[in-house]
C-alpha positions as CSV (number, residue, x, y, z in Angstrom):
1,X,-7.2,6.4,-2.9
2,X,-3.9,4.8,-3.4
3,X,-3.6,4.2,-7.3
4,X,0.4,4.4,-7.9
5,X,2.7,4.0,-5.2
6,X,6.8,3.2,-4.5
7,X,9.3,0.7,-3.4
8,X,12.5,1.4,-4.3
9,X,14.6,-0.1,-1.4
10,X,15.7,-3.8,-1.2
11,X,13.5,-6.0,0.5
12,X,15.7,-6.6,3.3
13,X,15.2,-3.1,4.5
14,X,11.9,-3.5,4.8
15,X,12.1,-6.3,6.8
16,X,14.6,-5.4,9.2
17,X,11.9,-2.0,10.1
18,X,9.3,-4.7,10.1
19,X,10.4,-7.7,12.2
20,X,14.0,-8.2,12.5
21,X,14.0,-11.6,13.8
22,X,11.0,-13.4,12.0
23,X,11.6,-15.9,9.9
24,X,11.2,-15.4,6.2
25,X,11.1,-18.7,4.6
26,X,11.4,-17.7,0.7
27,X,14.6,-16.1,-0.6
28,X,14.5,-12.6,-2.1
29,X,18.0,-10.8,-3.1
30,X,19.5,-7.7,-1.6
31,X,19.3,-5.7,-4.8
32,X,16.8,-2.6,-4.9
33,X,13.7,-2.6,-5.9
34,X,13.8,0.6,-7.3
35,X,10.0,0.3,-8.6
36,X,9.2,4.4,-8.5
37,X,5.5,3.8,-10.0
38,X,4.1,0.9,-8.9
39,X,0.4,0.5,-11.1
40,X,-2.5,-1.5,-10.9
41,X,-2.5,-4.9,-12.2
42,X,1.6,-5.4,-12.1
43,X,2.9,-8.0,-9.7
44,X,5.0,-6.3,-6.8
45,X,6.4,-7.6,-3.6
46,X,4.1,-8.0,-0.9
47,X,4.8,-9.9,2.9
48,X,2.2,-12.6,3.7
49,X,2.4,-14.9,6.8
50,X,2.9,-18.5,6.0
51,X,3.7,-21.4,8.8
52,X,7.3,-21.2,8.3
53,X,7.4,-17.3,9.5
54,X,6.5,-14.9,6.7
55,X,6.7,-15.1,3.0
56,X,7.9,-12.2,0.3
57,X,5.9,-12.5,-2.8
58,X,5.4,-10.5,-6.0
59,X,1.8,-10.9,-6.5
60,X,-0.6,-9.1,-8.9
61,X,-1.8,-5.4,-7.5
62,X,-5.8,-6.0,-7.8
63,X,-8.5,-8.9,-6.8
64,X,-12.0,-10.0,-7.2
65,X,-13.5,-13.1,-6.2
66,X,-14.1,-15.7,-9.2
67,X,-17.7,-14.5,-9.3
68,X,-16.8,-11.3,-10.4
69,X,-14.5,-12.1,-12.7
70,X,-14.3,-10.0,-15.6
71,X,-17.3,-8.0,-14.8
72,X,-15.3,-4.9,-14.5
73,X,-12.0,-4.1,-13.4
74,X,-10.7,-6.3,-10.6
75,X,-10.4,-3.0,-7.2
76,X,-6.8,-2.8,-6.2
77,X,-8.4,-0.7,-3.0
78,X,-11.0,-1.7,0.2
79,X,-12.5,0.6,2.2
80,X,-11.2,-0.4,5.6
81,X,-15.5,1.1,6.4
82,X,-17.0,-2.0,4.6
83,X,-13.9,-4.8,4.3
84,X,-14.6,-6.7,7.4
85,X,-18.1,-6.8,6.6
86,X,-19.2,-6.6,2.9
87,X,-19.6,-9.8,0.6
88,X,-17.0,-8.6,-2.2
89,X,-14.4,-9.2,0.1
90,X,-15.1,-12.2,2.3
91,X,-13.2,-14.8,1.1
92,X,-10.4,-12.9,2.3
93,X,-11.3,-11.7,5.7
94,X,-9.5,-12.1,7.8
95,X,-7.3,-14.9,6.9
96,X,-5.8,-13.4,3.9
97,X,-4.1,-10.2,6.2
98,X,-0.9,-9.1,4.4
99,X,1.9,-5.8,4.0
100,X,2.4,-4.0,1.0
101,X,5.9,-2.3,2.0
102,X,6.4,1.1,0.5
103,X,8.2,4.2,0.5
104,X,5.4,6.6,-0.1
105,X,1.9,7.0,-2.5
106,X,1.1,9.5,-5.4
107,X,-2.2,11.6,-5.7
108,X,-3.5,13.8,-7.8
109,X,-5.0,17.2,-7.6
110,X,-8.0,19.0,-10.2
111,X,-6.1,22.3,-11.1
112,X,-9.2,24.7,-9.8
113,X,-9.3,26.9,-12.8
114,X,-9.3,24.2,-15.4
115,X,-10.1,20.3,-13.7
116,X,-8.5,18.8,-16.8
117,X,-5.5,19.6,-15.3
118,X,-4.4,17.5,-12.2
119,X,-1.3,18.1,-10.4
120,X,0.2,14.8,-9.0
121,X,1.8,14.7,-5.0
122,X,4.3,12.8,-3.2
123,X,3.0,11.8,0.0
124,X,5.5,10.0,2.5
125,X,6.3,9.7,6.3
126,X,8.1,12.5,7.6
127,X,10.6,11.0,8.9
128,X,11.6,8.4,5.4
129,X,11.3,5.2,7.1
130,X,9.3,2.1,5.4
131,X,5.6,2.5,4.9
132,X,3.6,-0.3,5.8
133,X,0.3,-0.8,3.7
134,X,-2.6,-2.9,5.2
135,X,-4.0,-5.1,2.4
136,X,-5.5,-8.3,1.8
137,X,-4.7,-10.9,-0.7
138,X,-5.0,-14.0,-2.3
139,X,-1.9,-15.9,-3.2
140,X,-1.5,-20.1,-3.8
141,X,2.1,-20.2,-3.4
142,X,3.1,-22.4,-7.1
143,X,5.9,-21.7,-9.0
144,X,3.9,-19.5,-11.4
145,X,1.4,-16.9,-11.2
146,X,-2.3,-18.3,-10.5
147,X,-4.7,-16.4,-12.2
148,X,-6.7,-15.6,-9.3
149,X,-3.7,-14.7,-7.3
150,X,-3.9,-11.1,-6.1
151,X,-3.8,-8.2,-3.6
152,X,-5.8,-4.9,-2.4
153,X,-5.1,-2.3,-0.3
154,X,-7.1,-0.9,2.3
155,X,-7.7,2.7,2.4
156,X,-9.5,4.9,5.3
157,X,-10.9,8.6,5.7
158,X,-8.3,11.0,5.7
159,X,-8.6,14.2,7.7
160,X,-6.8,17.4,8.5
161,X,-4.5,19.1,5.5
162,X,-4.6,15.6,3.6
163,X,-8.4,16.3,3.0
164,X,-7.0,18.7,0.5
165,X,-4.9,16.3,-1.6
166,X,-7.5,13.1,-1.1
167,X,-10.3,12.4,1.0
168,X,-9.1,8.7,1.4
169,X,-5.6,7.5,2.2
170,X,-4.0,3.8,2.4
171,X,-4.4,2.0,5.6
172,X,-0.6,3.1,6.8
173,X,0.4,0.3,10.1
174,X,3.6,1.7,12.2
175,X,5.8,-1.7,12.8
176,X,4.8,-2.8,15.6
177,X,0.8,-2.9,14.3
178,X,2.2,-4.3,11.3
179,X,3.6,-7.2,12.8
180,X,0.1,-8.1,14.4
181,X,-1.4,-7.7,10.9
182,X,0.4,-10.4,9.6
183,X,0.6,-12.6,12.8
184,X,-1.5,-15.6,12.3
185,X,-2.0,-15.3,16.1
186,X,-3.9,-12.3,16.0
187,X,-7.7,-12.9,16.6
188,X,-9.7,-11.3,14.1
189,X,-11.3,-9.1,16.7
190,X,-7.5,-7.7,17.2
191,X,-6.9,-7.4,13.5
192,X,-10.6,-5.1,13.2
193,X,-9.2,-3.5,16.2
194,X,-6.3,-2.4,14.2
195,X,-7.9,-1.7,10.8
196,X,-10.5,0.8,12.3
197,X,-8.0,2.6,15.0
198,X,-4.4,2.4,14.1
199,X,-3.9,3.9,10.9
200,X,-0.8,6.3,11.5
201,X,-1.6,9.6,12.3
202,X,-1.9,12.5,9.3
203,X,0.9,14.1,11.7
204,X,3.3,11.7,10.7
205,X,3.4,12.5,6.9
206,X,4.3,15.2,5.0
207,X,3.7,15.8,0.8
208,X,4.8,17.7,-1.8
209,X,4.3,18.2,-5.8
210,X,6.0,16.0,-8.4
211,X,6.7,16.3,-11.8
212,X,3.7,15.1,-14.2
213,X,5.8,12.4,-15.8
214,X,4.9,9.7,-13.2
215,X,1.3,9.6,-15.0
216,X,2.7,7.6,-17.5
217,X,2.8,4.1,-16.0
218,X,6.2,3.1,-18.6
219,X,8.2,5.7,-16.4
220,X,10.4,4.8,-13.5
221,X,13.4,5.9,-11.6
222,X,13.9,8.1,-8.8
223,X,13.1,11.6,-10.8
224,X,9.6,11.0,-10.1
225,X,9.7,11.5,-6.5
226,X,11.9,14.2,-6.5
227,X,9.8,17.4,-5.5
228,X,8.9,20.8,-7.1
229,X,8.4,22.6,-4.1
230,X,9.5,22.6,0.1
231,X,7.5,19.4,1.4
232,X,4.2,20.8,3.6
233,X,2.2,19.1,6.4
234,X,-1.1,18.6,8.1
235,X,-0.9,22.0,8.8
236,X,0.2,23.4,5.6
237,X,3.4,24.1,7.2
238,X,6.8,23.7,5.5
């Protein structure tokens, strides 16, 4: 489902995996980010297009649209199955396409014996390069924060061995799909196109158990990704 996630590397390192030579119009600094638990409803850097080139923003993680408004808590998720199509969502589809970079996302597992007790994983791409998260968003650009300002994250079905930590997973775009995301070029045909059928593959990630301290949104800091066992696979494999 994607409720806690990471960025921990400076922005720049992001956007060098992402598009070397676009244009980013707003300044952001070199420093790390080093945000090890990302939660709902904190403001975290996301990558929107603007006519300039592209834009970094820290931008609040969950939206609804005015008219739902304190009904109940704004989603910080979209099912990438009802997105494009549903009502909730419209004001944003498909103009407000966007990237949530990231290094990797935390789940949690019911202990089978006693479902009180969840387990919390690690789940990241094999091979530690930048993740790129599919999301839509709402941002007005002002010096401060608008109240309606805000992002989700679309999520799909996941399959194989990930079925076993979650059955859904965030909307994970390799570079090169990620650039077409956020290209305001991209016909929103292309941009479905890419919702519905390039998610990276399970194949490509791997996930392991962390310690339970990264429940409490107050921690940070790179002990809460380090892992408690050999990282497994699709396949269960080590």
């Amino acid at each position: 489902m994607c409720g806690r996630y990471s960025i921990y590397e400076s922005m720049d390192h992001y956007l060098k995996e992402l598009a070397p030579k676009q244009l980013v119009i707003n300044g952001y600094d070199l420093w790390p980010i080093e945000r090890y638990n990302v939660a709902p409803t904190t403001r975290v850097e996301i990558i929107r297009p603007v006519q300039e080139g592209l834009s970094v923003d820290k931008v609040r993680w969950g939206w609804a649209p005015f008219w739902a408004k304190g009904k109940r808590p704004d989603p910080i998720n979209a099912r990438v199955e009802t997105v494009m199509s549903g009502k909730f969502f419209k004001q944003l589809w498909p103009n407000g396409r966007v990237l949530a970079p990231a290094n990797g996302w935390y789940e949690w597992v019911k202990d089978p014996v006693d479902p009180k007790k969840k387990q919390p994983y690690f789940i990241t791409l094999r091979e530690q390069t930048p993740m790129f998260f599919a999301g839509l968003a709402e941002v007005h650009g002002g010096l401060e924060p608008d109240d309606l300002d805000g992002f989700v994250i679309i999520t799909a079905a996941s399959d194989q061995g990930m079925v076993d930590i979650h059955d859904r997973k965030p909307l994970v775009l390799a570079p090169e799909h990620a650039r077409e995301w956020v290209d305001p070029q991209t016909s929103p045909e292309r941009a479905a196109e890419i919702a519905v059928e390039h998610c990276r593959p399970v194949a490509d990630f791997h996930w392991y158990k962390v310690g339970k301290d990264v429940g409490n949104v107050r921690n940070q800091g790179p002990h809460l990704i380090e892992p408690r066992e050999a990282p497994v696979d699709e396949n269960g494999g080590q």
